[in-house]
DOMARZA-257178 format. One record per residue (C-alpha): residue number from 1; residue in three letters; x, z, y negated. Coordinates in pm, 1 decimal. Layout:
% DOMARZA-257178
+-----+------+----------+----------+----------+
: pos : code :        x :        z :        y :
+-----+------+----------+----------+----------+
: NUM :  ala :        X :        Z :        Y :
...
+-----+------+----------+----------+----------+
% end
This chain:
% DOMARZA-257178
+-----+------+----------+----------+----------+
: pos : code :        x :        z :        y :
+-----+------+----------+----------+----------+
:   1 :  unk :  14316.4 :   8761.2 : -11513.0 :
:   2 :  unk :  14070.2 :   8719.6 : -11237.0 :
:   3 :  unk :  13807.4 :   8456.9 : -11142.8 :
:   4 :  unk :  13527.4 :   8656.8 : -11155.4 :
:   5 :  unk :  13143.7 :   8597.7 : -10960.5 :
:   6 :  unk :  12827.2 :   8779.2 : -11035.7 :
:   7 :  unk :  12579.7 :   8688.4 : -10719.4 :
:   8 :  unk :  12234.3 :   8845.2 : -10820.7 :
:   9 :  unk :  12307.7 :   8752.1 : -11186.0 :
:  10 :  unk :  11959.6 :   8709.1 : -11302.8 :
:  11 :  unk :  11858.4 :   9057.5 : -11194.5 :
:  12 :  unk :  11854.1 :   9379.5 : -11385.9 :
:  13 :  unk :  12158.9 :   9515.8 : -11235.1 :
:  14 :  unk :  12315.5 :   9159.8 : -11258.7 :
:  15 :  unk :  12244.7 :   9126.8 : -11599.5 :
:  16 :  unk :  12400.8 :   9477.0 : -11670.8 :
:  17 :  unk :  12733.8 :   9396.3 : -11486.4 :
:  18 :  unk :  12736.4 :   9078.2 : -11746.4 :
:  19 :  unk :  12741.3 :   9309.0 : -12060.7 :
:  20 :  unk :  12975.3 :   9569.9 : -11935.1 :
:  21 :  unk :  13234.3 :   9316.0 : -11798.1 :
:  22 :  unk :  13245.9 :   9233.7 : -12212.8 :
:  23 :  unk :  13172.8 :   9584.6 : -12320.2 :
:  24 :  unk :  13479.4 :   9716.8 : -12122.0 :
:  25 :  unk :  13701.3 :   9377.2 : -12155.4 :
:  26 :  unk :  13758.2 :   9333.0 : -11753.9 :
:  27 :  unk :  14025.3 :   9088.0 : -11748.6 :
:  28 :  unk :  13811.2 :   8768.9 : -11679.5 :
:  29 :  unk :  13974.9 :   8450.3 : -11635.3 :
:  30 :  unk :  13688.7 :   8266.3 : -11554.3 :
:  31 :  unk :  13304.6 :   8354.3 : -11441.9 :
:  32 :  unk :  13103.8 :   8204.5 : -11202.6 :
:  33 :  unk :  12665.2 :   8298.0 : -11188.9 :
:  34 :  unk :  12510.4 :   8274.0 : -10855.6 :
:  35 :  unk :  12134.0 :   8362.3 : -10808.6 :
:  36 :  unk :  11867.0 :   8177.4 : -10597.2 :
:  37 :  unk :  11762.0 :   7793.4 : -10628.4 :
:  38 :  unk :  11499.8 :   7909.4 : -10805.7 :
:  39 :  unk :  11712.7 :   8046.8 : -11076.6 :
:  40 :  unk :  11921.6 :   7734.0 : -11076.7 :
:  41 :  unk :  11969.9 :   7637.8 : -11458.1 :
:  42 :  unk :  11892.5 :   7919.0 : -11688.5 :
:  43 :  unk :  12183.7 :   8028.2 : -11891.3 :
:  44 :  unk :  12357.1 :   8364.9 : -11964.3 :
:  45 :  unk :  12581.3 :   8448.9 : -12248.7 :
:  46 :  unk :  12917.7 :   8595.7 : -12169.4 :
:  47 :  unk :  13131.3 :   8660.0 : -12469.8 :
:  48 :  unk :  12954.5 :   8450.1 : -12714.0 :
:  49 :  unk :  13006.5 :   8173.1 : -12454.0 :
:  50 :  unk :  12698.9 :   8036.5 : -12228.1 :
:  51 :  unk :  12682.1 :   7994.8 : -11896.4 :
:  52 :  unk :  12484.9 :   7816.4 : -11688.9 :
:  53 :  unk :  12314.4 :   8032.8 : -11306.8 :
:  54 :  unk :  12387.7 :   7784.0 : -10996.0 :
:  55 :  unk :  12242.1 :   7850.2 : -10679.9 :
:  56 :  unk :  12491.0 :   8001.2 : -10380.5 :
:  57 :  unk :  12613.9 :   7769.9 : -10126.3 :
:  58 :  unk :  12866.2 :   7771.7 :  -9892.6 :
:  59 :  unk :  13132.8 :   7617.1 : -10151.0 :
:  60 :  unk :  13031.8 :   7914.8 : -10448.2 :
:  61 :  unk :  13334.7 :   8173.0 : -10367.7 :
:  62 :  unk :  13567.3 :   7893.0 : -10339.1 :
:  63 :  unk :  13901.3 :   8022.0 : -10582.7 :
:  64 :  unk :  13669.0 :   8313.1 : -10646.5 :
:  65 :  unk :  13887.6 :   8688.3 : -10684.4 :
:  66 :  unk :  13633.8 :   8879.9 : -10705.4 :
:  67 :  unk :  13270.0 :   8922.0 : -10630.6 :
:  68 :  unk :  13004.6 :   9214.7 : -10796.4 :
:  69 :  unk :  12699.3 :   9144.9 : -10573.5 :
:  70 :  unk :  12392.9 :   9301.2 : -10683.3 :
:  71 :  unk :  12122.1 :   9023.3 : -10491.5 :
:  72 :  unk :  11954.8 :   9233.2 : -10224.1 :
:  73 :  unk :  12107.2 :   9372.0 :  -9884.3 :
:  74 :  unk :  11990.5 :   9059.1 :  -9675.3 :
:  75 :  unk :  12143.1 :   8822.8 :  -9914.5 :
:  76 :  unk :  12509.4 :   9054.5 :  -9908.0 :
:  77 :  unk :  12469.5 :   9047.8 :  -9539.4 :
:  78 :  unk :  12436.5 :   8667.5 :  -9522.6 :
:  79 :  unk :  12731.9 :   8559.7 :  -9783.7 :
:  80 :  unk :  12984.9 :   8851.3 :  -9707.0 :
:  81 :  unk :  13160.1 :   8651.5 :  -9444.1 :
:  82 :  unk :  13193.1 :   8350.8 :  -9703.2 :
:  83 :  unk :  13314.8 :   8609.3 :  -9971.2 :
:  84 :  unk :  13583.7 :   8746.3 :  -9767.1 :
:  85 :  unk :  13669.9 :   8459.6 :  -9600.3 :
:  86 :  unk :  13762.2 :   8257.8 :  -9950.8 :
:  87 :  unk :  13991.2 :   8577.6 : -10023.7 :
:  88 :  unk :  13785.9 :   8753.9 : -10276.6 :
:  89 :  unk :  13677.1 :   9063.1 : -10280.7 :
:  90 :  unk :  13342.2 :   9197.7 : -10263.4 :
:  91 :  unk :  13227.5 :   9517.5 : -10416.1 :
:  92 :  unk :  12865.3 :   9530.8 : -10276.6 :
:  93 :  unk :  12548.7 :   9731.1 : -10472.4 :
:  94 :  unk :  12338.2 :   9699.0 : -10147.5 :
:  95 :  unk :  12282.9 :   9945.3 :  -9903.9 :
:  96 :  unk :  12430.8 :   9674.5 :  -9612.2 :
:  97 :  unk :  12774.8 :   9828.6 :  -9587.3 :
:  98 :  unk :  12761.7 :  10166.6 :  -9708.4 :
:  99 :  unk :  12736.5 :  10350.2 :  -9400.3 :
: 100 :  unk :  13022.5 :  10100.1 :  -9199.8 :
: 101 :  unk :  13305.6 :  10321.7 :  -9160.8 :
: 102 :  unk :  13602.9 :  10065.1 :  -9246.5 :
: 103 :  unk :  13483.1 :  10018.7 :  -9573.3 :
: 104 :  unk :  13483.1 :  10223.6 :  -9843.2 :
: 105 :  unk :  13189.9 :  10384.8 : -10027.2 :
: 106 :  unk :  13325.4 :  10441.3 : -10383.5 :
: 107 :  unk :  13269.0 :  10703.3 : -10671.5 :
: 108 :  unk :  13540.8 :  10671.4 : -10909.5 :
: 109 :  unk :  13547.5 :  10994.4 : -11046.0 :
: 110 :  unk :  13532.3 :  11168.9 : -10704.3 :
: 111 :  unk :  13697.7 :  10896.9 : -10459.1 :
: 112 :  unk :  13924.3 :  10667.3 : -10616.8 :
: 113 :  unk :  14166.5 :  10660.5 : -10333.7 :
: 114 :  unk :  13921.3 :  10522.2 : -10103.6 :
: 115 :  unk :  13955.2 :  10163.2 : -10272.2 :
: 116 :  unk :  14310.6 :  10120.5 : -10098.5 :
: 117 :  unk :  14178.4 :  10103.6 :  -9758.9 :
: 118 :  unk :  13969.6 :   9766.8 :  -9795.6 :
: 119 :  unk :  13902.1 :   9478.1 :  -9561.8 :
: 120 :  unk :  13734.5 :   9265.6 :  -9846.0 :
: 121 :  unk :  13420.6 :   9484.8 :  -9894.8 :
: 122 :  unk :  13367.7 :   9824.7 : -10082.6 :
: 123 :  unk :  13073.3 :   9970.5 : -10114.0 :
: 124 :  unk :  12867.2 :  10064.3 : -10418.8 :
: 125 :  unk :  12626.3 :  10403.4 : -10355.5 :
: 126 :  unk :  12285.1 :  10424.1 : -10402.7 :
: 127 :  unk :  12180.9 :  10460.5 : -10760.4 :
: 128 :  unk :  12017.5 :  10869.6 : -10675.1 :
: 129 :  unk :  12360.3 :  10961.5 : -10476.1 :
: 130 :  unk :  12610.9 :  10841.3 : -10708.0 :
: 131 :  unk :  12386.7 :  11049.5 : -11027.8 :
: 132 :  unk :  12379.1 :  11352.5 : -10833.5 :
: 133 :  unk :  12764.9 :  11360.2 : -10697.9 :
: 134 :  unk :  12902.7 :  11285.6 : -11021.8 :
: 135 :  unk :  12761.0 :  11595.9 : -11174.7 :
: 136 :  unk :  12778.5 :  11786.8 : -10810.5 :
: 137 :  unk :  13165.3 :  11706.3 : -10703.1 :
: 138 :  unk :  13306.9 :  11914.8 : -11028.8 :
: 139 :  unk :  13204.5 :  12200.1 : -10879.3 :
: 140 :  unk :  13273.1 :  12144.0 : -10523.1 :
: 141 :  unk :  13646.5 :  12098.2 : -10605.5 :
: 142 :  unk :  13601.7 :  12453.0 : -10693.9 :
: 143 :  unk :  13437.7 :  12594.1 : -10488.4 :
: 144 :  unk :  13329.5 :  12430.2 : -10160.0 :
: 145 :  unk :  12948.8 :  12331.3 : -10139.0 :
: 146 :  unk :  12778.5 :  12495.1 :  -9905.3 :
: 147 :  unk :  12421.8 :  12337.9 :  -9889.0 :
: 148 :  unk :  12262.0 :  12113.4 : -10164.9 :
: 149 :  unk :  11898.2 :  12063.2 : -10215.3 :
: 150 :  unk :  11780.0 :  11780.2 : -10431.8 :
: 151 :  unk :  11433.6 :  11626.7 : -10625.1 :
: 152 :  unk :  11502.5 :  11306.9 : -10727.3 :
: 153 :  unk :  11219.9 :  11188.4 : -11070.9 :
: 154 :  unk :  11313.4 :  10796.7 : -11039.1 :
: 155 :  unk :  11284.5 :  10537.9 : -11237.8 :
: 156 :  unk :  11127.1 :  10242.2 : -11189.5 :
: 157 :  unk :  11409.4 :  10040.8 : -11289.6 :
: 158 :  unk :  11561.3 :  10126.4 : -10956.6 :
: 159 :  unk :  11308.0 :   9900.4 : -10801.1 :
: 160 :  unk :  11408.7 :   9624.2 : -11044.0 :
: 161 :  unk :  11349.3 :   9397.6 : -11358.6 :
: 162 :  unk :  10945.7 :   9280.8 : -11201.6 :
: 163 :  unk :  10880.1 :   9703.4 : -11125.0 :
: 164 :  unk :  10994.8 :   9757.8 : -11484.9 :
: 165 :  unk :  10738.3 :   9491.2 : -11611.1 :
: 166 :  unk :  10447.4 :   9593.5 : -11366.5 :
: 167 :  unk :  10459.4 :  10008.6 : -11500.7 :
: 168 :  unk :  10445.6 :   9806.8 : -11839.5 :
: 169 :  unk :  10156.1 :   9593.1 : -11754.9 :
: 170 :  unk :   9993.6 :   9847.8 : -11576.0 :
: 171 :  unk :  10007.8 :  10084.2 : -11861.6 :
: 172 :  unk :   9845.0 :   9877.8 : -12124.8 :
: 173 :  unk :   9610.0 :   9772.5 : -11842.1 :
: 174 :  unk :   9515.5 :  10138.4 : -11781.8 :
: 175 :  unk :   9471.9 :  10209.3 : -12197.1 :
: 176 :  unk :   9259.2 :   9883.3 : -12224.1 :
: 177 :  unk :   9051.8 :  10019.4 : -11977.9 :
: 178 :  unk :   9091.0 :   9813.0 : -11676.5 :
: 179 :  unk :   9179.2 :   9896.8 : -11348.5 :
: 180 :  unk :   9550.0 :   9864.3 : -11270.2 :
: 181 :  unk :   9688.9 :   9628.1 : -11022.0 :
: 182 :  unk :   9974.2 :   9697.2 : -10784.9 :
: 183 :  unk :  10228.6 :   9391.2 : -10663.1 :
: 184 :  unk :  10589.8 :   9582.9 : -10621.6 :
: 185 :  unk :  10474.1 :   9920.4 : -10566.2 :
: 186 :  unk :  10247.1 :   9987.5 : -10331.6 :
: 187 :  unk :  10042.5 :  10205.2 : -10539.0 :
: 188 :  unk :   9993.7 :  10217.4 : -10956.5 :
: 189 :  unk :  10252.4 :  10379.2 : -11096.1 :
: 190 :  unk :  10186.0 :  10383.7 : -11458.5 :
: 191 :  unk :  10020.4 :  10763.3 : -11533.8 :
: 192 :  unk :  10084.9 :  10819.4 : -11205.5 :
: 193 :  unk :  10375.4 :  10907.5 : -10933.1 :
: 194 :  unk :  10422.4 :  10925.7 : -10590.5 :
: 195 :  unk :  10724.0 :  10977.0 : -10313.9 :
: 196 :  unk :  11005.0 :  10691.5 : -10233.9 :
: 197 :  unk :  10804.4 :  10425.4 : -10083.4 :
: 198 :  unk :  11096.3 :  10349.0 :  -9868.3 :
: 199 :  unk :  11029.8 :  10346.0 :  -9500.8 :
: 200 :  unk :  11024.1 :  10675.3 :  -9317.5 :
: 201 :  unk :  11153.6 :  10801.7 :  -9022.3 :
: 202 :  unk :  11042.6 :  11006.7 :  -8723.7 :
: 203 :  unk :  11155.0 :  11357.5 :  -8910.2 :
: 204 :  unk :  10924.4 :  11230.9 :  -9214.5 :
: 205 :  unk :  11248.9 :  11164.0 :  -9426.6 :
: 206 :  unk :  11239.5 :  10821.8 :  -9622.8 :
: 207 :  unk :  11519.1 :  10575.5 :  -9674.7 :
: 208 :  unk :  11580.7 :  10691.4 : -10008.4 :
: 209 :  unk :  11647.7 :  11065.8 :  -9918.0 :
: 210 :  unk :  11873.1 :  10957.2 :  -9593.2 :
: 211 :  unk :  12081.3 :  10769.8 :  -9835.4 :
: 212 :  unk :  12149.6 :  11048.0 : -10073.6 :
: 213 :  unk :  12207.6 :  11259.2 :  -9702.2 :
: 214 :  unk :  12475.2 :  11032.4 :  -9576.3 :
: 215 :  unk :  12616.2 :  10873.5 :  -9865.0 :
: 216 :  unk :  12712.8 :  11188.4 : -10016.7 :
: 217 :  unk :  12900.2 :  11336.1 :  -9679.7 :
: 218 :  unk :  13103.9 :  11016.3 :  -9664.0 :
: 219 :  unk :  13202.2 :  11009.8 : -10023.9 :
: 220 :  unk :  13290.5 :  11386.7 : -10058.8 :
: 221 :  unk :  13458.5 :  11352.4 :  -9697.9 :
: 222 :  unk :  13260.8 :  11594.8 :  -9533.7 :
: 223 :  unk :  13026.4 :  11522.0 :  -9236.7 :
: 224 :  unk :  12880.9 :  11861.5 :  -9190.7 :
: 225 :  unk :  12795.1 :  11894.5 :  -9561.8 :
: 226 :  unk :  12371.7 :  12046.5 :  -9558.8 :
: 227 :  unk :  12167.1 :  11818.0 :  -9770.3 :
: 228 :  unk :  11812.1 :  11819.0 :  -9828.1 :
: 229 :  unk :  11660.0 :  11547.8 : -10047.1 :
: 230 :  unk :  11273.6 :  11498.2 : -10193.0 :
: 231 :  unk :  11270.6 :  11191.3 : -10371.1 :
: 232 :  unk :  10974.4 :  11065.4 : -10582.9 :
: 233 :  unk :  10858.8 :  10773.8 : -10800.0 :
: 234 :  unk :  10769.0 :  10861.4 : -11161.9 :
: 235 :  unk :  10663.6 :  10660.7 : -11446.0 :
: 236 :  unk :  10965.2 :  10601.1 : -11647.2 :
: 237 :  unk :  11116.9 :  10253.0 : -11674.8 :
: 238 :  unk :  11498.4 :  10375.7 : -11705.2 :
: 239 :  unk :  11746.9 :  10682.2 : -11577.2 :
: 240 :  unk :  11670.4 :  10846.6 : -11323.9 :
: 241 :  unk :  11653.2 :  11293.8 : -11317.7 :
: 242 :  unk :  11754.0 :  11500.5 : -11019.3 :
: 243 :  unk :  11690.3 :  11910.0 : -10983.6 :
: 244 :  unk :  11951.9 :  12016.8 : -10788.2 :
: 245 :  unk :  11988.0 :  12323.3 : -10616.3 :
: 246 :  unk :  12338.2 :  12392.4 : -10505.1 :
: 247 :  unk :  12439.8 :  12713.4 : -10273.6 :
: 248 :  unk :  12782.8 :  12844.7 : -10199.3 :
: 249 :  unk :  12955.2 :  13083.8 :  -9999.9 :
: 250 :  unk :  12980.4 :  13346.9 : -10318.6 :
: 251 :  unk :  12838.2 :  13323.7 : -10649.7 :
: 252 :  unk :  12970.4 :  13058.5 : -10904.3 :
: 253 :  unk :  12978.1 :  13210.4 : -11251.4 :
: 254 :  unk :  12723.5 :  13001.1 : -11474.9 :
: 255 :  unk :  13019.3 :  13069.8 : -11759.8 :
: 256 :  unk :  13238.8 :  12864.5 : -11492.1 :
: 257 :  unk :  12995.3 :  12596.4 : -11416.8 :
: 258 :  unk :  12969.9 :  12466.6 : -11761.1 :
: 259 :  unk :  13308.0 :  12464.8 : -11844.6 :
: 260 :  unk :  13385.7 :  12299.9 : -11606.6 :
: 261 :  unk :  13109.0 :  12023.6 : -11614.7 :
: 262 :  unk :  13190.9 :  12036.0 : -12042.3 :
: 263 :  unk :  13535.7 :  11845.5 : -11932.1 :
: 264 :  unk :  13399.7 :  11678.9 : -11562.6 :
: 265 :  unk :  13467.4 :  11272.8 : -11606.5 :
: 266 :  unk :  13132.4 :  11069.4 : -11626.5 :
: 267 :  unk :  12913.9 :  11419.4 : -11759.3 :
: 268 :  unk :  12773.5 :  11502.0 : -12062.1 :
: 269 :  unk :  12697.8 :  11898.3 : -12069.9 :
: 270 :  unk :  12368.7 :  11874.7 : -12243.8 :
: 271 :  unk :  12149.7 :  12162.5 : -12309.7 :
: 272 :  unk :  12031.7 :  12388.9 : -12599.0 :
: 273 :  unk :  11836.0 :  12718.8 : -12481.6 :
: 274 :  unk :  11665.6 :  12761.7 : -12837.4 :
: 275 :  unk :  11566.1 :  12449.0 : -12866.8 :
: 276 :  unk :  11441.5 :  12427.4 : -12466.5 :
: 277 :  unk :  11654.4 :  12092.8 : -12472.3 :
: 278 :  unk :  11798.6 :  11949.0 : -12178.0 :
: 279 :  unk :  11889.5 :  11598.1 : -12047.6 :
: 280 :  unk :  11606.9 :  11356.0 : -12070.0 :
: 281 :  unk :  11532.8 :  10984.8 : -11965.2 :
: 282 :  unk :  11445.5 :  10839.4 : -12307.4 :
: 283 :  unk :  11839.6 :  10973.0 : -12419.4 :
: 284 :  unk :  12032.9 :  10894.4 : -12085.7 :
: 285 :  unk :  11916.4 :  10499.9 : -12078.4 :
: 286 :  unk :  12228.5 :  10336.7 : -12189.6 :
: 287 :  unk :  12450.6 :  10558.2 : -12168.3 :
: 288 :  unk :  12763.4 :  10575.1 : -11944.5 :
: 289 :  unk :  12761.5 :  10925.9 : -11879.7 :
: 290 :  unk :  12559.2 :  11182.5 : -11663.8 :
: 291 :  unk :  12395.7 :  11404.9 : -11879.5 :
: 292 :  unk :  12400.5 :  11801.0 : -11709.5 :
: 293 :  unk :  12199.0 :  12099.3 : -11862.8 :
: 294 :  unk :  11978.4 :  12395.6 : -11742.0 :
: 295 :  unk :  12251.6 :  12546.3 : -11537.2 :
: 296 :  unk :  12091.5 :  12894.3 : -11385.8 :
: 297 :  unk :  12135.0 :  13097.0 : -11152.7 :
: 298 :  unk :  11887.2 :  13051.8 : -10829.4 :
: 299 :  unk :  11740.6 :  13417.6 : -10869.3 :
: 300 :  unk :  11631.9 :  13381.0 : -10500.8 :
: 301 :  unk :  11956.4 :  13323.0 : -10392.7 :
: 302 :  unk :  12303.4 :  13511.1 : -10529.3 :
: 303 :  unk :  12529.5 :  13219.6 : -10455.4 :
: 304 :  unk :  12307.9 :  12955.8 : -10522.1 :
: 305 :  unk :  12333.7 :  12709.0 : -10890.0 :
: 306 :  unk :  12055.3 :  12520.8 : -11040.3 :
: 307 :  unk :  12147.9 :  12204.0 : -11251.7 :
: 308 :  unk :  11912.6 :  11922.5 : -11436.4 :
: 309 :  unk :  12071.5 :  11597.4 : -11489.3 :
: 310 :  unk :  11948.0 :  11282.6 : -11603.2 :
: 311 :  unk :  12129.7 :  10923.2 : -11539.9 :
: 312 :  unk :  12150.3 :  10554.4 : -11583.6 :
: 313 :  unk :  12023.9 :  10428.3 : -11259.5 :
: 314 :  unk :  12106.8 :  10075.2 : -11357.8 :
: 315 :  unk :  12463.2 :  10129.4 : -11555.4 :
: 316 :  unk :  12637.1 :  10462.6 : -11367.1 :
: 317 :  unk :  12355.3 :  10400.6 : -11108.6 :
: 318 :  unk :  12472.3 :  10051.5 : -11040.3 :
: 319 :  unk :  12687.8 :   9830.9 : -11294.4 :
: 320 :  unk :  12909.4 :  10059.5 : -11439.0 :
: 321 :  unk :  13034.9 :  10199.2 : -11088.5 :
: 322 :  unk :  13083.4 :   9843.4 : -10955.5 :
: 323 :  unk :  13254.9 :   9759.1 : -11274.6 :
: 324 :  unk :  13516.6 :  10126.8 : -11220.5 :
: 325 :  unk :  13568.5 :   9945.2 : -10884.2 :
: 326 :  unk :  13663.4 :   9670.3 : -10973.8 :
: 327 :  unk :  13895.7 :   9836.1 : -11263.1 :
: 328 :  unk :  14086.1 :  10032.6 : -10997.2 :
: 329 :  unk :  14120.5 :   9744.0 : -10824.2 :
: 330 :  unk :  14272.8 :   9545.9 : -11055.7 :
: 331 :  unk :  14445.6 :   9891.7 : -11193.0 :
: 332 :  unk :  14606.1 :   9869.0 : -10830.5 :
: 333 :  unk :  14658.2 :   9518.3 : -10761.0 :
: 334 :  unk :  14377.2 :   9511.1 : -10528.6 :
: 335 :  unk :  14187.3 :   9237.3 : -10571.4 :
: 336 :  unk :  14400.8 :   9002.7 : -10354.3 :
: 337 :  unk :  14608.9 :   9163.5 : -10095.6 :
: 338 :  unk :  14822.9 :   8961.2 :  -9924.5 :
: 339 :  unk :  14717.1 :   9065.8 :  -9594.8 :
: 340 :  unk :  14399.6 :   9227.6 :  -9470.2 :
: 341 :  unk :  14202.6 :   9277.8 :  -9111.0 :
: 342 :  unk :  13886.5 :   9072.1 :  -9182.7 :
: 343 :  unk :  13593.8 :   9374.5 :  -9082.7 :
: 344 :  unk :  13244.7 :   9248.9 :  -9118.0 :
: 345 :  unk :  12950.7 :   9455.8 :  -8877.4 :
: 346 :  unk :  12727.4 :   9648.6 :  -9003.6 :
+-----+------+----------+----------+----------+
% end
């Protein structure tokens, strides 16, 4: 049993990690809420049991075992040396640590090794990289990627529990007639989309798309790996979509492809030709798994694969992966080592 902290707990993804950590029955001796002063004194329910959100201070990882922080890349950045310092361990949903090579960037259906070699900090990938490689890394096992072009549709849960309410209030703004106004997105984005608003850099690529770039060489181990990646804002409050063209060095049999992403770990092989159905949004929110479907062949290209997927960007996204982190840690008596070289730059 471990003593267990959520720091971001009032957020979406915070929330989240509280219902899966029951859903899934991590061994939780006791839990500790951590969110900003100004969430100081609400109260979550855990198991039927309340529990009241304190405010993070220096004395808040104190006994602590483990840490799922979900609060924002600054705020990781700030209390990672307190984490790791108490003796917990941190398994980190910001983008703070991803890209340090001493600690690990985790997928636990593609990487699970990669937990062993932590200081007191692995990594959680972004929300678009972890969708697309759980569906993608099947097939490279097979047969070796050569290239991978992506289009992310994203959600605006992604942005957060205030973006979710804003494409609401903006939508019945919008049908009442009114003009709709913009606070976390710089732009309306009910009945309306638009690319990552992430910062961009001198080749015109936002953050967004360099994450699913870099992310996805580390995880799969392969620095060379050609990505491309398009990623745009749509008006959808959960589960994020990704078109994915994939290209190898010979052509993949579509017969192959499914088969093998029928039995893949964390898929759901979704697609009926009559019909014309394929994943969806509305059907992936709240589930676990990656739904696949409309698996083609690229007709411009002999040894390229098409795929459609839909995900959870806030459970496989976000919680659940940080939860499978911490369940391979514990799975591998992790979670306290009794030695460890303390590794904290970014």
């Amino acid at each position: 049993m471990y003593q267990v902290a959520i720091l971001g707990a009032t957020g979406a993804v915070g929330t989240e990690l509280l219902t899966l950590l029951a859903e899934r029955d991590f061994p939780v001796a006791n839990l500790k809420l951590l969110a900003s002063a100004r969430s100081t004194g609400q109260r979550l329910t855990f198991k039927g049991e309340e529990f009241n959100v304190e405010a993070v201070d220096d004395r808040s990882f104190d006994g602590i075992d483990l840490v799922l922080a979900s609060a924002g890349g600054s705020i990781s950045k700030a209390w990672a040396p307190k984490i790791v310092e108490a003796g917990a361990v941190m398994v980190d949903n910001s983008s703070t640590f991803r890209m340090n090579p001493d600690v690990p960037l985790v997928v636990p259906e593609i990487n699970p090794q990669a937990v062993a070699g932590h200081n007191g900090i692995i990594a959680n990938p972004n929300c678009s990289t972890i969708i697309m490689n759980v569906a993608v890394y099947p097939l490279h096992q097979v047969q070796p990627i050569q290239r991978i072009m992506a289009a992310t549709y994203q959600s605006v849960s992604g942005a957060g529990a205030r973006a979710m309410e804003e494409l609401k209030t903006q939508s019945l703004a919008i049908l009442d007639g009114q003009a709709p106004k913009a606070d976390i997105f710089p732009y309306p984005i009910a009945f309306n989309l638009f690319p990552h608003n992430s910062a961009l850099n001198e080749l015109g690529y936002c953050e967004e798309e360099m994450k699913m770039i870099n992310e996805t060489r580390k995880i799969f181990s392969a620095p060379n790996l050609r990505i491309t990646a398009t990623c745009v804002r749509v008006p959808v409050l959960r589960a994020h979509s990704e078109a994915i063209n994939l290209e190898f060095s010979s052509p993949f049999s579509i017969v192959q492809a499914r088969e093998i992403l029928s039995q893949a770990p964390g898929v759901k092989l979704t697609e009926d030709w009559q019909a014309n159905y394929f994943p969806m949004p509305i059907e992936a929110s709240g589930q676990d798994e990656v739904l696949v479907g409309r698996i083609r062949q690229d007709i411009s290209n002999p040894n390229g694969l098409e795929l459609w997927l839909s995900g959870d960007q806030i459970r496989k996204g976000a919680a659940l992966n940080a939860i499978q982190i911490a369940e391979l840690l514990a799975a591998q008596d992790l979670i306290r080592p009794a030695t460890r070289e303390v590794v904290l730059s970014s």
